[in-house]
C-alpha positions as CSV (number, residue, x, y, z in Angstrom):
1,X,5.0,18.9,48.7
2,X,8.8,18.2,47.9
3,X,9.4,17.3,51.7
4,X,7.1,15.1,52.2
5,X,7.1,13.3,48.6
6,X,10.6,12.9,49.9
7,X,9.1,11.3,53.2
8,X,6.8,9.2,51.3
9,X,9.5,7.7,49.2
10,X,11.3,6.8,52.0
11,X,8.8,5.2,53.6
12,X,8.8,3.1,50.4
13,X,12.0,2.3,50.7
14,X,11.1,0.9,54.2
15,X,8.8,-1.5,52.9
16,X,10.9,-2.7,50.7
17,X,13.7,-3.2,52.9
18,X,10.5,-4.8,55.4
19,X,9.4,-7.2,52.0
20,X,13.0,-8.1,51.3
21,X,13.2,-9.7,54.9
22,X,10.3,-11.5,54.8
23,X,11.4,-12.9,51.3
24,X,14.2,-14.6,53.1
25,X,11.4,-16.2,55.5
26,X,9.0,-17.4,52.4
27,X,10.0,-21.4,53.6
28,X,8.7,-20.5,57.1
29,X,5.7,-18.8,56.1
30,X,4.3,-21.7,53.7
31,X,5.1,-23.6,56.3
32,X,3.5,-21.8,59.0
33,X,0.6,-21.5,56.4
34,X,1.0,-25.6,55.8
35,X,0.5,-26.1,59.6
36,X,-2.5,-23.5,60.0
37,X,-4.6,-25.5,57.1
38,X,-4.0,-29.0,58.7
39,X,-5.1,-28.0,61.9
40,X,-8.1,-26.3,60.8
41,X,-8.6,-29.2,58.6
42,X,-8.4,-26.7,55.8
43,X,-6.1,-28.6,53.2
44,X,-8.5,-28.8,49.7
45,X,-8.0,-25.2,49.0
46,X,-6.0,-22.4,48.4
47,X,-5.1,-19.9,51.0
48,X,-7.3,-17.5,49.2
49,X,-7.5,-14.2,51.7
50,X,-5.9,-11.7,54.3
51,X,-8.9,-12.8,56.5
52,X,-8.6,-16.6,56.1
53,X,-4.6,-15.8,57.1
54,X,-5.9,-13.9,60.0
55,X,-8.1,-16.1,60.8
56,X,-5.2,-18.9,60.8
57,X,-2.8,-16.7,63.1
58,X,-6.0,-16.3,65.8
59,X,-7.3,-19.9,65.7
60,X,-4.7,-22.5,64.4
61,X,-1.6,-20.7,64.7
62,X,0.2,-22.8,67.6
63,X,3.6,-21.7,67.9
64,X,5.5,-18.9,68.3
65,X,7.8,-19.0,65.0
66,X,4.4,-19.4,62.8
67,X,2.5,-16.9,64.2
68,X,5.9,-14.3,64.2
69,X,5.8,-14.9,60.2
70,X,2.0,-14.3,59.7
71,X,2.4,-11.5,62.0
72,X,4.8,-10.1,59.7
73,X,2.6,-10.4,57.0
74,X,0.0,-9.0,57.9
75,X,1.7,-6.2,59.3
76,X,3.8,-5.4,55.9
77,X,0.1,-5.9,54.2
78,X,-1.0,-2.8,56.7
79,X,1.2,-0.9,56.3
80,X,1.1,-1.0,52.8
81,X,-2.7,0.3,53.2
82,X,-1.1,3.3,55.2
83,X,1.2,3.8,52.0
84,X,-1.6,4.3,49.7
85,X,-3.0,6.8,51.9
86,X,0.2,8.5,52.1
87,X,1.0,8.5,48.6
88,X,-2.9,9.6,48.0
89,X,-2.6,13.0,50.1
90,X,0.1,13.7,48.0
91,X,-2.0,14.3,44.9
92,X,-5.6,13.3,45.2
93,X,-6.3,15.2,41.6
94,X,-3.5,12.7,40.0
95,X,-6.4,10.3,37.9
96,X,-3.1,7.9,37.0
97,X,-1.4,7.3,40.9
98,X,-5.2,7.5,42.3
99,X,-5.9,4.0,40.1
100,X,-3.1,2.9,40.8
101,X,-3.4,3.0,44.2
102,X,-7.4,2.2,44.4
103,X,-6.2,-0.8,42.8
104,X,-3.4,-1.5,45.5
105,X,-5.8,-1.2,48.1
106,X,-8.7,-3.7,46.5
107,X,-6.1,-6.0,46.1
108,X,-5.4,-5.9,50.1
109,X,-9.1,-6.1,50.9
110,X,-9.6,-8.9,53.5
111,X,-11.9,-10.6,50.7
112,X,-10.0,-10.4,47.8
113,X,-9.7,-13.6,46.3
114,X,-5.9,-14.2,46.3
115,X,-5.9,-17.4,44.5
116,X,-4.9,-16.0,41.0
117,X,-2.2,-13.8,41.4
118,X,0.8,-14.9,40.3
119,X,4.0,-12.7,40.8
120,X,5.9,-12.4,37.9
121,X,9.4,-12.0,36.3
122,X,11.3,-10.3,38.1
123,X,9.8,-11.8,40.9
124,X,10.3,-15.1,41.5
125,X,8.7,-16.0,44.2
126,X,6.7,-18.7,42.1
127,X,10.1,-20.4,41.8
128,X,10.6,-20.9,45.2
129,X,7.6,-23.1,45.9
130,X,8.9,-26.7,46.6
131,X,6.1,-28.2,44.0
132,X,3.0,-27.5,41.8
133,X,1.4,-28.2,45.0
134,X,2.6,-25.7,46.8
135,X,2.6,-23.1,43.6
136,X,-1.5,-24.0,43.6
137,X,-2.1,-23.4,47.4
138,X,0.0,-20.3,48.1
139,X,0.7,-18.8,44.7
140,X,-1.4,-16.2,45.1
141,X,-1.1,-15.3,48.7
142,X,3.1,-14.9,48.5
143,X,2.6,-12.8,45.3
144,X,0.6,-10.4,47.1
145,X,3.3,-7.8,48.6
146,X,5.6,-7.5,45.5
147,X,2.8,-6.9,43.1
148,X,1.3,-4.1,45.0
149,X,5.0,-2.8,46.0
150,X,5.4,-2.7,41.7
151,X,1.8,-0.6,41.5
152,X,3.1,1.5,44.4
153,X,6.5,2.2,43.2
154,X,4.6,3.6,39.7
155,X,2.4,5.6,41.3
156,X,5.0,7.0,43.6
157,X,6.6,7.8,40.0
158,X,3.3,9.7,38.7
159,X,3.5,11.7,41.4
160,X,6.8,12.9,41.3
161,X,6.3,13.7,38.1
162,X,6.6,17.6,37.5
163,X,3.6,19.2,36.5
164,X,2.7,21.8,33.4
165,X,4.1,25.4,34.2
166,X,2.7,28.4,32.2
167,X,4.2,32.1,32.9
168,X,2.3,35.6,32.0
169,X,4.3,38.6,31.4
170,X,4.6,41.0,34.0
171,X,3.5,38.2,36.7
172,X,7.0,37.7,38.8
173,X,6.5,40.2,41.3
174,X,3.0,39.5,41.7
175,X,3.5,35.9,42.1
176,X,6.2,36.0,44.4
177,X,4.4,38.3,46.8
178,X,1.7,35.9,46.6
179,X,3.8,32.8,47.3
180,X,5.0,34.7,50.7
181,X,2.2,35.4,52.0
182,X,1.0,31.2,50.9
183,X,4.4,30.1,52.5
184,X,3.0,32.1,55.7
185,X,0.0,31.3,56.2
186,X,0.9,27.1,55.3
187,X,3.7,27.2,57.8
188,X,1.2,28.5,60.1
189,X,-1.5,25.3,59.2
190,X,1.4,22.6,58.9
191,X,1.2,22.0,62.5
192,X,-2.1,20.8,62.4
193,X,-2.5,19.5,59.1
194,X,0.2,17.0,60.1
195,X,-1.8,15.9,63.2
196,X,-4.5,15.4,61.0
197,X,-2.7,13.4,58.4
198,X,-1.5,11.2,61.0
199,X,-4.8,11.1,63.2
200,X,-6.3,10.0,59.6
201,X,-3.9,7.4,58.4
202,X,-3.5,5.8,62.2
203,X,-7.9,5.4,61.8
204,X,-7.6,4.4,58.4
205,X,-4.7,1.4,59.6
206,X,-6.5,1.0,62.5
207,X,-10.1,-0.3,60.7
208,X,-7.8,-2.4,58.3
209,X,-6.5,-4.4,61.1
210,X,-9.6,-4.7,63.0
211,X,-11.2,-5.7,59.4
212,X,-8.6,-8.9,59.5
213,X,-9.9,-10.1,62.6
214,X,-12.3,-13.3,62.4
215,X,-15.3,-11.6,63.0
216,X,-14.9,-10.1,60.0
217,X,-18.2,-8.7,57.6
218,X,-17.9,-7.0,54.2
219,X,-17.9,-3.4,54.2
220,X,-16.8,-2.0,51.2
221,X,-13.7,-0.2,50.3
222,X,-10.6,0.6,53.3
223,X,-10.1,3.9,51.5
224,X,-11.8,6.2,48.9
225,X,-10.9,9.4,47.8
């Protein structure tokens, strides 16, 4: 598990890096957001969902800068899907990282009502917004990615938690020779456990995007244990 905790945590690291370039592009993305709502004559409420941004970047999106930054968003809001998944493999039996992460994922549901969440301290993203205006229409949707990065980054830190150990008397041999014979047969499986893995979480991403997509009907969770 070490290796690909390790792998996980990089990924991690990825998305952060991803979330940290976006950050710098918040102006163009309330602005790309701005433009959307006028054109779709959208302007009384909040941006309240991934599918009502989706729905902006396929309908009302009309150039190329705003639909780059809600591309970008949406894509770091997918990927983070595939990191819960990740992180999930890793322990499916851990009850603390396996809320935390069921509650990343309803927060990334298409229909999630955005609207309330407000980022805070560290964060301050809220402090960016030109005006109370702006705080009201997009407050939620911009504090988004860095509260599910915080719920991922503690349940990352569950995980690598080290677990109880107990040790019987006499054991050592026993459990070594058991432990080779373990490693041999998982090296044998790893090949095509890791297909699987990746064949799962490329399905998994693959119904999260298509859920973004205008045509868009409730179906319940993106990812249950």
């Amino acid at each position: 598990m070490d290796s690909r905790m390790n792998e996980a945590k990089q990924a991690l690291k990825i998305l952060q890096q991803r979330y940290k370039l976006f950050q710098q592009q918040q102006v163009t993305f309330t602005t790309a957001l701005e433009r959307c709502r006028e054109s779709a004559l959208d302007r009384i409420h909040p941006v309240r969902t991934l599918a009502q941004v989706r729905k902006y970047l396929d309908v009302s999106c009309n150039n190329s800068t705003d639909r780059r930054v809600l591309t970008l968003f949406l894509d770091i809001c997918s990927d983070l899907v595939d990191m819960c998944t990740k992180l999930h493999e890793l322990q499916p039996e851990n009850a603390a990282a396996t809320a935390l992460l069921h509650a990343c994922v309803d927060l990334l549901s298409p229909s999630n009502d955005l609207s309330g969440l407000r980022a805070k301290y560290p964060h301050d993203v809220i402090n960016h917004l030109s005006c109370d205006e702006a705080r009201n229409f997009y407050g939620g949707v911009i504090s988004l990615i860095p509260i599910v990065l915080d719920k991922l980054k503690e349940a990352a830190a569950e995980l690598d938690k080290p677990g109880p150990q107990t040790h019987r008397p006499g054991s050592g041999q026993k459990h070594l020779e058991h432990n080779e014979t373990k490693a041999a047969n998982d090296k044998e499986a790893t090949g095509v456990q890791t297909v699987v893995r990746q064949q799962t979480r490329a399905t998994k991403k693959k119904s999260y995007m298509e859920s973004l997509k205008p045509a868009w009907r409730p179906t319940g969770r993106f990812y249950t244990s």
